[in-house]
C-alpha positions in Angstrom: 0.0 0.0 0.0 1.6 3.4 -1.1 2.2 5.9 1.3 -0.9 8.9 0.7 0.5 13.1 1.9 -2.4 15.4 2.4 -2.1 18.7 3.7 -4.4 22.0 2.8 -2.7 25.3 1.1 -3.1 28.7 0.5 -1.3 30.8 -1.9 -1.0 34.4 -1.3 0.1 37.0 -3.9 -1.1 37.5 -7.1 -2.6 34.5 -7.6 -6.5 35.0 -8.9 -7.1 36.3 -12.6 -3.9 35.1 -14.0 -4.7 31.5 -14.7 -3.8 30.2 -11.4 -6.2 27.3 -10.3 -5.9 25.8 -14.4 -2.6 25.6 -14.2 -2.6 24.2 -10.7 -5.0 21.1 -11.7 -2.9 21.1 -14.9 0.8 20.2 -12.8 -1.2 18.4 -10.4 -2.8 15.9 -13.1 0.5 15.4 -14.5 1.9 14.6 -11.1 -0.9 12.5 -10.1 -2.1 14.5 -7.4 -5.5 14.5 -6.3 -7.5 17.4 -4.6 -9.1 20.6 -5.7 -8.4 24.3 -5.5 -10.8 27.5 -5.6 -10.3 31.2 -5.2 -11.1 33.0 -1.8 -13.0 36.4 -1.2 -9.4 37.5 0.4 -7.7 37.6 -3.3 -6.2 33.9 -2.4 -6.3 30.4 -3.5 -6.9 27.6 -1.2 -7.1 24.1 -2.0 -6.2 20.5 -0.6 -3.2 18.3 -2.0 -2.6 14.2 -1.5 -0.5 12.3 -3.4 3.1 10.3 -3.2 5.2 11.6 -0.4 7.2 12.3 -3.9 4.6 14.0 -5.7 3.5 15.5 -2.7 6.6 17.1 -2.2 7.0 18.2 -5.9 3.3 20.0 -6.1 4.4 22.0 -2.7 7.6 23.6 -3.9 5.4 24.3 -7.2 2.8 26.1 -5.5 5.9 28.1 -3.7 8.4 28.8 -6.6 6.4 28.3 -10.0 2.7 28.7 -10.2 1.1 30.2 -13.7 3.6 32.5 -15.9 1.9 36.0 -14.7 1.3 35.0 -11.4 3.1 36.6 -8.1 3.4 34.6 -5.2 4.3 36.3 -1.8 3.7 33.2 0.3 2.1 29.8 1.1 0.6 28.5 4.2 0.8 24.3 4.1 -1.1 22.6 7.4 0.8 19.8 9.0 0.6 17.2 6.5 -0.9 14.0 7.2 -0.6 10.5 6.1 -3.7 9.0 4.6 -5.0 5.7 4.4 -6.5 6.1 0.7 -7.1 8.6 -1.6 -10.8 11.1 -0.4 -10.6 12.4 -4.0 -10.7 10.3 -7.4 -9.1 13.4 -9.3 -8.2 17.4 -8.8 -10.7 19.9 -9.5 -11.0 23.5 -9.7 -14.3 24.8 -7.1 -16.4 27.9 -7.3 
């Protein structure tokens, strides 16, 4: 049984109107991470990550240092990650 990382995010910056979320579920598709992502009333986006401790790993520094071409990002809060037993999503989706 592979290991399953979860943890939740939010990116701070410049994140909403520049293609964030799409390219978000776009990296974490080809990854094979599972969760979703939306934007926030406080000009954020917040989501949930699980995946390999590998891909896991990989998605977080890319929601630090990469993110969409026109996007700025100040910062990003990670909760503790967590080890899960299974997978609670089937694929990652952007919400509204």
């Amino acid at each position: 049984m592979p290991e399953i990382m979860s943890c939740d995010f939010e990116v701070h910056g410049i994140v909403q109107g520049v293609s964030f979320r799409m390219y978000t579920e776009r990296q974490a598709k080809s990854l094979g991470v599972k969760g979703w992502c939306m934007n926030t009333p406080h000009d954020t986006v917040k989501g949930q990550i699980e995946g390999s401790p590998e891909a896991f790993e990989q998605m977080k520094v890319w929601l630090q240092k990469t993110g969409s071409p026109t996007c700025r990002i100040e910062k990003v809060d990670f909760s503790e990650p967590k080890k899960l037993p299974d997978y609670t999503f089937t694929n990652f989706s952007i919400r509204h």
